[in-house]
C-alpha positions in Angstrom: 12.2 -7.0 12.7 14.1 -9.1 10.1 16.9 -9.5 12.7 15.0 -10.2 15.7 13.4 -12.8 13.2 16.8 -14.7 12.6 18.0 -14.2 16.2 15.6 -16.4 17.4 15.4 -18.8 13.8 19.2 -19.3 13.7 19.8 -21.3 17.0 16.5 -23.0 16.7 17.7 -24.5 13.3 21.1 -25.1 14.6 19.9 -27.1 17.0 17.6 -29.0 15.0 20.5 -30.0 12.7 22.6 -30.9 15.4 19.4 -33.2 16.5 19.0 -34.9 13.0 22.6 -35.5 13.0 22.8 -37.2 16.3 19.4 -39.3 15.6 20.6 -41.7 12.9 19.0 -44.8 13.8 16.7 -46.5 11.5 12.8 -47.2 12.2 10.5 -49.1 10.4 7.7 -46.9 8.5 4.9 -47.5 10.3 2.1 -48.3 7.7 4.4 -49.9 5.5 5.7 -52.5 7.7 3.2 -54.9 6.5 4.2 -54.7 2.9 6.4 -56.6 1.3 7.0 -55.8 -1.5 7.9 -52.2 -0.9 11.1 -51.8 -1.2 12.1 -49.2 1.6 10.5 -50.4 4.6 13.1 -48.6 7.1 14.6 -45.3 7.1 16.7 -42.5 9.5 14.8 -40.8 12.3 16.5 -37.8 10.8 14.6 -38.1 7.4 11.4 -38.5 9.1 12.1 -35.5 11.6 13.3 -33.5 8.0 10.2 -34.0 6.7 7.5 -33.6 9.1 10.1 -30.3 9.8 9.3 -29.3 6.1 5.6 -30.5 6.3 4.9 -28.7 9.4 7.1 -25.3 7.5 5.2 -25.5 4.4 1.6 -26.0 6.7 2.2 -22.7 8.5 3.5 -20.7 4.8 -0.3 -21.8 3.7 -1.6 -21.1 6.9 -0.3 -17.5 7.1 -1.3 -17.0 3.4 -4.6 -17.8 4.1 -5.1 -15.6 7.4 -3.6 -12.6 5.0 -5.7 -13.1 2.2 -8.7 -10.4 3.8 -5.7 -8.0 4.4 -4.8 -8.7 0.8 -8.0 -7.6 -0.8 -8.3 -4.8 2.3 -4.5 -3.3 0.2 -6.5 -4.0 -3.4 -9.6 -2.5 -2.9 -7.6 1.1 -0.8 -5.4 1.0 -3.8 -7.8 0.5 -6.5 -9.6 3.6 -4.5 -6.4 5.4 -4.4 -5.7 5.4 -7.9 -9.4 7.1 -8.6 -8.6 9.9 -6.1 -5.5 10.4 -7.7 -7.3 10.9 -11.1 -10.1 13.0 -9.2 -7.0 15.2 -7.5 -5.3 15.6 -11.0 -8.5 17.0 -12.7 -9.2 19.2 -10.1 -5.8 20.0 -9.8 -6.2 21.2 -13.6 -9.2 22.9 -13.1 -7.7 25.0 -10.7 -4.9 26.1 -12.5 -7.6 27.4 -15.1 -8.9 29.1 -12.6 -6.0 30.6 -11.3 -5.4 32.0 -14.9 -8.5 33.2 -15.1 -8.3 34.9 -11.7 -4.9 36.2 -13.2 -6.7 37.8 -16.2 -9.6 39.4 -14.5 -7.1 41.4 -12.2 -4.9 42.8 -15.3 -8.2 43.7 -17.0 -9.1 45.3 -13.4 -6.2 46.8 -12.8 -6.0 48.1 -17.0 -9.5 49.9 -16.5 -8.1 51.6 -13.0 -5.9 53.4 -14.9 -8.0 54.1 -18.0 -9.7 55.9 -15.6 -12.9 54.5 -15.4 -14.7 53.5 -12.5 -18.2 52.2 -11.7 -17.8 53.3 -8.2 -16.7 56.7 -9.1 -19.8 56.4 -12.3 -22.5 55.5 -9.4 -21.1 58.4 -6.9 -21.6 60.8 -9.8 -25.1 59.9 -10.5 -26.1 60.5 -7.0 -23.9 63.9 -6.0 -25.7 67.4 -6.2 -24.7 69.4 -9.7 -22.0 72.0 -8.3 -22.6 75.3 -9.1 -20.2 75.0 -12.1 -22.2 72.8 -14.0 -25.0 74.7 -14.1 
């Protein structure tokens, strides 16, 4: 985009310096023609052209800063929300590595009273099943 940009600015201002150059003539200032005592009361077309060139640049630099400024607190306000999601995601992030741990623990504990031999599934089926002749 950059480039496209200065393809098209380049021979604009080329040609606009080859204008001022040409356009050297001098021309009264219009509301200061009356005064006397003024001391410069003619001047190049080229200056005046370079500065209502540097007006006219520095009018549309304000102009464009103004007509971004709701974009501009749009960005602010989705970062400012960004940066408390990231918090939120962090802590939750935490919490579920301590939850993953726990997870962790309760399996090895699980897995420790499998082969102790002890089951409450086995425990419960036992309490329920018919004596076998054996125990009696």
């Amino acid at each position: 985009m950059w480039l496209l940009k200065w393809l098209i600015a380049l021979p604009l201002l080329m040609f606009f310096v080859v204008f001022l150059a040409q356009n050297n003539e001098l021309v009264p200032l219009w509301p200061l023609t009356d005064m006397e005592d003024f001391p410069v009361q003619q001047v190049a077309v080229s200056v005046v052209y370079f500065v209502l060139f540097c007006l006219g640049w520095l009018f549309g630099r304000v102009a464009a800063w103004s007509a971004y400024a709701p974009l501009r607190a749009q960005l602010r306000k989705q970062k400012k929300e960004n940066k408390a999601l990231s918090k939120e995601h962090e802590k939750l992030n935490h919490e579920h590595e301590k939850l993953n741990q726990q997870v962790a623990t309760l399996q090895e504990e699980a897995a420790e009273n499998h082969k102790s031999g002890f089951s409450l599934n086995q425990k419960i089926k036992g309490w329920f099943s018919k004596p076998s002749v054996e125990d009696k």
